[in-house]
N, C-alpha and C positions, 0 to 999 in steps of 0.2 A: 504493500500500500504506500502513497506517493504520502511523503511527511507535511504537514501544514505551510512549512518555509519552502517547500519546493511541490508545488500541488498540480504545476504545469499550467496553472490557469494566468494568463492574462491580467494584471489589473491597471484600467484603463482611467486615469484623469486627463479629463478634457475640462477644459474652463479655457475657452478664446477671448472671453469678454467680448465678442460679438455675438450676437442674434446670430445674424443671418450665414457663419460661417460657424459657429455650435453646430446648427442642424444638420446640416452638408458634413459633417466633422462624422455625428452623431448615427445620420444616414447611411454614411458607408459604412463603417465598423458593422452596422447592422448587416447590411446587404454582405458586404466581404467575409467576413469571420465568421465559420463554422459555428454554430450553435453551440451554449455552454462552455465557448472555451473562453470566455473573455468576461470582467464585472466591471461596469464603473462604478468608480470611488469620487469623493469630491476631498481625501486630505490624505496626506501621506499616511497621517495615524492608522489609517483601516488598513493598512498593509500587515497582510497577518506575518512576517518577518521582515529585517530588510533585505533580505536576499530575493524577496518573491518576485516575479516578472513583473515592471512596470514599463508601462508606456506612456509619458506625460507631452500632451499637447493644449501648448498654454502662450500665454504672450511671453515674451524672451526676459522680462524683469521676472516671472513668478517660477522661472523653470527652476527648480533644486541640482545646478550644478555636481555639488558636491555630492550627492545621491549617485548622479550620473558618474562620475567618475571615481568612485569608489565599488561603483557594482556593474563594471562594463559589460559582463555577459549574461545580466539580466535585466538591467534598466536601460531604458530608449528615452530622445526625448527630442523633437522636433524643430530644435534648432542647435548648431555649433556655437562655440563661444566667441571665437575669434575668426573672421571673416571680412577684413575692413579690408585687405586687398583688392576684395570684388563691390561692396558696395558704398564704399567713400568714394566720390568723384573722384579726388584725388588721388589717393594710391590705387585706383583702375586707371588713372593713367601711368601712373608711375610702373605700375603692374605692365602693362602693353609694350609702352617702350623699355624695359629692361628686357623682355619676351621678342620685340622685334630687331633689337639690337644683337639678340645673340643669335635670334634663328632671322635673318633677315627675307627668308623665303617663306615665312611664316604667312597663312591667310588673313591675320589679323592687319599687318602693311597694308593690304586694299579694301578692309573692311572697319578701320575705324578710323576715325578725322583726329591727325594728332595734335596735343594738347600742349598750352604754355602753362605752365602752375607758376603760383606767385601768391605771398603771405600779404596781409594788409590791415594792418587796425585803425585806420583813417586816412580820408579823403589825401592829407596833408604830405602822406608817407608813399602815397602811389608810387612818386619817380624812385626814390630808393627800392622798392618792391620789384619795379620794373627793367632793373637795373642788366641781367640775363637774360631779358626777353630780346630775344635775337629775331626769334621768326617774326613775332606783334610788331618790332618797329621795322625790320624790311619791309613788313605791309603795309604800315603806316607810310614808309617814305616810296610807296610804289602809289601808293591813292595819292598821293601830294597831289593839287592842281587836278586833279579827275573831275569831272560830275561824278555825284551821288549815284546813280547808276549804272557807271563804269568800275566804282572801288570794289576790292574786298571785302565781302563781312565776316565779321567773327559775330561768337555766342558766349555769352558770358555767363559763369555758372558758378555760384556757391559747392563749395567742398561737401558740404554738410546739409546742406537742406537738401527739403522733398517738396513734392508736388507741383511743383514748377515756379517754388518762389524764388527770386532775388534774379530770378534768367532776366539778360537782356540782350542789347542787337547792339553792336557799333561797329564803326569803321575808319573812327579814328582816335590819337588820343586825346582831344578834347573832349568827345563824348562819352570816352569811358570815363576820363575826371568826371565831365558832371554828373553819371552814374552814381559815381561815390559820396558826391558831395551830397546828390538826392538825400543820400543813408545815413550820411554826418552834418547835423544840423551846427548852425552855427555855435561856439565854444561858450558865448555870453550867456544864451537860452539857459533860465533855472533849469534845477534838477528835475524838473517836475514833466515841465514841456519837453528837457533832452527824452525822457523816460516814454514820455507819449508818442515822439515823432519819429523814435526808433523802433517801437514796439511793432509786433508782426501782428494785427489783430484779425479780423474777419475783411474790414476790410481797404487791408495793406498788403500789399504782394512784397515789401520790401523785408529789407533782414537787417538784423544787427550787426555791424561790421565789426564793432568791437570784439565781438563770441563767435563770429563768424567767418575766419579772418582767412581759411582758406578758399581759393579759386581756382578755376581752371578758365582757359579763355581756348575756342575750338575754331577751325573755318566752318563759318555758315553755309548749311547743306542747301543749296540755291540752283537752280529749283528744283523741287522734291516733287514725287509722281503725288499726282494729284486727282482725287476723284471729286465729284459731287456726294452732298451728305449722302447718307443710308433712306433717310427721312425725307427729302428730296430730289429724286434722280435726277431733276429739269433745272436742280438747283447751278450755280456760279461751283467748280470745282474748289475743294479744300484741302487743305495737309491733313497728313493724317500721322500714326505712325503705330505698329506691332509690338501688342505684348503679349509674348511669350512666356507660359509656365514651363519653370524648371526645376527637377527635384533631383536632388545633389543628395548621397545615400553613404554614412558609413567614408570610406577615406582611399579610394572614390570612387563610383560608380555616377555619371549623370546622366538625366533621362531627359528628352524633350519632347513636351506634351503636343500631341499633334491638333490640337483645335486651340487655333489662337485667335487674337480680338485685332479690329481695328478700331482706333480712337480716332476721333475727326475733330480739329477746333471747332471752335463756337463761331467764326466766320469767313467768308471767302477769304483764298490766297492773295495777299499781295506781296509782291516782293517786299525784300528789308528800306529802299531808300522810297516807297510808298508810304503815304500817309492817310489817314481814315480822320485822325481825329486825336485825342488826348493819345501819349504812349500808352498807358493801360489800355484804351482801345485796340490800338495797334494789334496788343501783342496777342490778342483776342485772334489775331488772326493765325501765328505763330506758334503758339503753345495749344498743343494735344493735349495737355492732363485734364481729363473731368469734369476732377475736382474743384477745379480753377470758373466753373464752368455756370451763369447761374442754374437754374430747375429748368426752367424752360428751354435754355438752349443745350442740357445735355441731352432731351427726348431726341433720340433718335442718333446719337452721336456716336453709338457705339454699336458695331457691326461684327456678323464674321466676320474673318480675314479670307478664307476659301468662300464666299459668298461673293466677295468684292468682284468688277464687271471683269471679263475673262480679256477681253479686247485692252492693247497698250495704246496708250497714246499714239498717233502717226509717225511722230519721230525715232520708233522705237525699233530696235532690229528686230525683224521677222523670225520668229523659231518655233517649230512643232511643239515644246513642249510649254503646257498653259505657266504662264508667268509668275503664277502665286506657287506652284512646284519648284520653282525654279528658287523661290525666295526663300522655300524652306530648307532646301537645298544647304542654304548658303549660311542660315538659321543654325542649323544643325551643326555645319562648321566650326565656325562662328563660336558658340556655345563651346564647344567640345576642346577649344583651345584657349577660349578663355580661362575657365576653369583649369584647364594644365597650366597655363602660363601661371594662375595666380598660386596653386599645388607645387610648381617646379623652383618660379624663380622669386616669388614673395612667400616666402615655408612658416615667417615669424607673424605675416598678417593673415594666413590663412590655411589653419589649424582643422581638418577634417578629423572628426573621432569617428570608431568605428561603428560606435551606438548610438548614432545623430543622425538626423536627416535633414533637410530645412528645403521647402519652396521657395523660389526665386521667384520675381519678376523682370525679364529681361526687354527692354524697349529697343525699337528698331526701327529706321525710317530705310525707303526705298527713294532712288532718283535714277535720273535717265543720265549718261555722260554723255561728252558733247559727241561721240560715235550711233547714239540710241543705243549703247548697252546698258542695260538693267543692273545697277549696284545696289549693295542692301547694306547700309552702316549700324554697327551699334553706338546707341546712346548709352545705356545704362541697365544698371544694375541694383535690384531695389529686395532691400530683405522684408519682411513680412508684409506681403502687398497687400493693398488693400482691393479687396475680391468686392465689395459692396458699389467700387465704381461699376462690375457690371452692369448692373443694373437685370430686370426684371426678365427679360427679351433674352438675352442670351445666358443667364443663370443656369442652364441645362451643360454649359462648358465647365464652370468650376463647380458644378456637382458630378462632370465626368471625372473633374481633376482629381479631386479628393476619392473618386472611387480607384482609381490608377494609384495615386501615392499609396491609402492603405494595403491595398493588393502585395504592392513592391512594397512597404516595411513589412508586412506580416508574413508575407513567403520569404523576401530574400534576405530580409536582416535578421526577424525574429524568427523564423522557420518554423512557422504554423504549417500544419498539415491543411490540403482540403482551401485553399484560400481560392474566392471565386471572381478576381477579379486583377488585372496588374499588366506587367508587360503583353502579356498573352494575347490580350485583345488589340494591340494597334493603338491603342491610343498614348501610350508611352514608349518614346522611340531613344533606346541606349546610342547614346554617342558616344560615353567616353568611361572605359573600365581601364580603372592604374592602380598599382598596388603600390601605396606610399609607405609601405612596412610599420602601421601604427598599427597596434594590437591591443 
């Protein structure tokens, strides 16, 4: 008879602190796990030893590290601890170019736009910050005397933030000054008013430069393939751009989920030296995220991505195979080097255990080069995504995802007998098995 401390059964805490990713969590454990082999528990206390199997899927402050690694071949738990190689703006670029400097034949060289990093804690301190940026001022002194839509554009991107705040567009360096200045109010301003006009609130898309001091500055992906909303097919075409689920398993196995989303802005494409209206307006046109998005204009803003029209642009070169294959194609690459690059050449930011697992959300834009070949660049890389941007309409995607991930942790990490759901079915596609010799 199997002893209380080792009873073979499962015990599962789940607390996401969301609704609408609980049930989907809650639903598949149902669906996938063989009957009786599994209990939820809501505290560590009810673990009738602590040897007994657990499985903890929770937000990344409540996970009981030290549980996890003290009891590696029986506790799991839904996210790694250290991972800032892939999801800090920053050290994913630092990640790339160390990864494309050494394998210079790497996919990554034609799949991601390389980056200037630069530290900054006020407006005041730019030119010192800027003092290595080599590529930024070649650009700078290649736009001198241009029109506005002859220059380069760059993207300007906080180290640290999400959702699309503190992004901005320039193309020279007096507009990235006033970028800064926007964020650093004058030095006179009481405490009170500094505290207000720095503050990121509902509704401020700015950041704190003080707390936020690193950046990456990218060339602006100009112009990007562009459809008409999902909600409007007769509509002006818009940017859009792919997020891809990715579940990273144990130290390493990664999977790439084959049903992915497209996001669309909140309004027609204009180029960067266009103008609509207030920059907030603008950038309405430029930033994909959502959540950036108000109610009204995310209905309908968010699409399959194999749904999207089959037909390229006219510019585009001609090839038998449909375009959206092509992009997963590249997805999959893409993915599958990333993850090694940050595994091989960033080992101290990006720590895979073998009883971890974590979803990713991987962002991606597609454009046409100036030949009509079809490029897919990654933008980023985002740890506990937020699944509730779906929205209502395509919610049938991240309730397949979470039926895929449990599949693959309960057969191939936990080695549940009898699991009815996982690689098996196609909808999680292995790109990248490496044995990093953690045990």
């Amino acid at each position: 008879m199997a002893s209380v401390e080792n009873d073979g059964k499962i015990y599962a805490l789940i607390n996401y602190e969301d609704t609408y990713v609980q049930t989907l969590i809650l639903s598949a454990l149902e669906k996938c796990f063989p009957p009786a082999t599994y209990q939820l528990i809501t505290s560590m206390n009810q673990l009738p030893s602590p040897s007994s199997r657990l499985l903890q899927w929770v937000q990344y402050e409540s996970i009981d590290f030290e549980h996890l690694m003290e009891h590696s071949s029986t506790s799991f738990a839904n996210a790694y601890i250290i991972r800032k190689a892939l999801i800090r703006k920053h050290y994913l670029s630092t990640t790339i170019a160390n990864w494309t400097t050494k394998y210079p034949d790497s996919p990554l060289k034609q799949h991601v736009k390389p980056s200037v990093e630069f530290e900054v804690d006020y407006a005041e301190f730019l030119d010192d910050a800027l003092v290595e940026a080599w590529d930024l001022k070649e650009s700078w002194a290649r736009n001198e005397g241009k029109e506005a839509k002859d220059r380069e554009y760059w993207i300007l991107k906080p180290g640290m933030s999400d959702r699309g705040q503190g992004i901005r567009l320039f193309s020279t360096e007096e507009e990235l000054t006033s970028i800064f200045e926007e964020w650093d109010p004058p030095s006179d301003d009481d405490d009170e008013q500094e505290a207000d006009a720095r503050s990121d609130d509902a509704n401020n898309d700015g950041i704190m430069t003080s707390q936020l001091r690193h950046f990456i500055a990218q060339p602006y992906i100009h112009p990007p393939l562009l459809f008409p909303s999902p909600s409007c097919p007769t509509s002006e075409p818009r940017k859009f751009h792919i997020r891809t689920y990715v579940l990273a398993t144990g130290a390493l196995q990664v999977y790439v989920y084959r049903d992915m989303l497209a996001l669309f802005a909140a309004k027609p494409y204009l180029a960067p030296w266009q103008s609509s209206g207030t920059p907030k307006e603008d950038l309405r046109a430029h930033l994909t995220n959502t959540c950036l998005q108000d109610s009204g204009d995310r209905e309908g803003s968010v699409a399959l991505f194999h749904h999207l029209p089959r037909p390229l642009p006219p510019a585009s070169s001609s090839t038998d195979t449909p375009w959206t294959h092509t992009v997963f194609s590249h997805i999959c690459t893409i993915t599958r080097d990333t993850f090694l690059a940050a595994a091989r050449s960033m080992a101290v930011h990006f720590q895979p255990l073998p009883n971890a697992f974590e979803i990713f959300g991987l962002d991606f834009m597609c454009s046409l080069d100036e030949h009509g070949d079809l490029r897919t660049w990654l933008l980023e890389v985002n740890a506990f995504p937020d699944f509730r941007q779906t929205g209502e309409e395509c919610k049938g995607v991240v309730e397949g995802l979470f039926e895929g991930v449990v599949g693959i942790v309960a057969g191939e990490m936990m080695g549940v007998d009898g699991v009815k759901a996982g690689e098996k079915d196609g909808g999680m596609v292995r790109v990248l098995d490496v044995d990093l010799g953690r045990r």
